[in-house]
C-alpha positions as CSV (number, residue, x, y, z in Angstrom):
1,X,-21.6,26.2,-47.0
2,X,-18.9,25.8,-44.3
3,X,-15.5,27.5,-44.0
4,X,-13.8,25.0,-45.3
5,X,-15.5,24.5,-48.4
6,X,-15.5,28.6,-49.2
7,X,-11.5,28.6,-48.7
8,X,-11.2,25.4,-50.8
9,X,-13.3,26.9,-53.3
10,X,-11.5,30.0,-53.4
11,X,-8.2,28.4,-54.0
12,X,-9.3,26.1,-57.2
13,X,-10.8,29.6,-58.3
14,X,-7.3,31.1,-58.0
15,X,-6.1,28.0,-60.2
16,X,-8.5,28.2,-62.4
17,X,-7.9,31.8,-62.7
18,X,-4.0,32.5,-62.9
19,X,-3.6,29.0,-65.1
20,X,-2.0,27.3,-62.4
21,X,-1.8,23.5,-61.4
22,X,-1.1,22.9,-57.4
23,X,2.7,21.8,-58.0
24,X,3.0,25.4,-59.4
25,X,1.3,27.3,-56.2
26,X,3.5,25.4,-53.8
27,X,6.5,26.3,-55.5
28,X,5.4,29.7,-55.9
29,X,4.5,29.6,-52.3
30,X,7.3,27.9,-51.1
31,X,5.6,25.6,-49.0
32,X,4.8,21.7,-49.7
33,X,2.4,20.6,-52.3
34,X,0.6,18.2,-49.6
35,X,-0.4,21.5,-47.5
36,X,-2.3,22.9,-50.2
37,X,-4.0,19.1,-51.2
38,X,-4.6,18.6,-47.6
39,X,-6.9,21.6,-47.8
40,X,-8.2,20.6,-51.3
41,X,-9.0,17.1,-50.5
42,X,-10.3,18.1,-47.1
43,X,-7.8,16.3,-44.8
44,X,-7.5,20.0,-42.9
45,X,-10.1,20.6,-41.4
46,X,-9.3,24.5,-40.2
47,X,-6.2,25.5,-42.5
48,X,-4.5,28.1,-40.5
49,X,-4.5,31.8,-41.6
50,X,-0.5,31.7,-42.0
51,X,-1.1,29.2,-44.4
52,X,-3.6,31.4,-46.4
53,X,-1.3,34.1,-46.2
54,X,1.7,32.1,-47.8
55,X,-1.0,31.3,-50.4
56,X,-1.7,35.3,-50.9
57,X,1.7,35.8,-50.8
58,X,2.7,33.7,-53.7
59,X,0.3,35.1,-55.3
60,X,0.4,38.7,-55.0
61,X,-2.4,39.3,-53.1
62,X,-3.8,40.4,-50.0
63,X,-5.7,38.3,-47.2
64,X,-8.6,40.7,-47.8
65,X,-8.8,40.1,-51.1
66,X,-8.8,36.5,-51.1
67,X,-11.8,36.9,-48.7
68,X,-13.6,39.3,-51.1
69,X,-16.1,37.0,-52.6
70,X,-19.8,36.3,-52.0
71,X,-19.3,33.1,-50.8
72,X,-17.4,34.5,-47.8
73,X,-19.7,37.1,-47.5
74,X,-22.7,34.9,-47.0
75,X,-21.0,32.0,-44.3
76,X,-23.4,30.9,-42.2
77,X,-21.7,31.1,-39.0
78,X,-20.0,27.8,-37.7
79,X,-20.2,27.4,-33.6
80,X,-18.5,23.9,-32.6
């Protein structure tokens, strides 16, 4: 699984778990709805850490904890 994949995994997780449709997380995360999409739909192809963060943020969480799952901790490593 690449990087990409894991982080959009991760985020539909997140919606899945705290309820939460994509127009809610940007709001909550004050930044636009088409940044998270982008990484949903996989138009970004490397979604920047700041833009994790913001996601954490709104959120309540930490980076480390959004990283905390097996699929991060089994990444094959990616050398481009």
């Amino acid at each position: 699984m690449s990087l990409n994949s894991a982080i959009k995994n991760r985020i539909l997780q997140l919606l899945d778990e705290y309820n939460m449709s994509i127009y809610k997380l940007s709001a909550i995360c004050a930044m636009p709805q088409s940044s998270i999409k982008n990484i949903l739909y996989g138009k970004s192809q490397s979604p920047k850490v700041v833009t994790i963060k913001l996601i954490c943020d709104g959120l309540g969480m930490t980076l480390a904890e959004f990283f905390d799952t097996e699929e991060f901790n089994h990444l094959d490593v990616e050398i481009k």
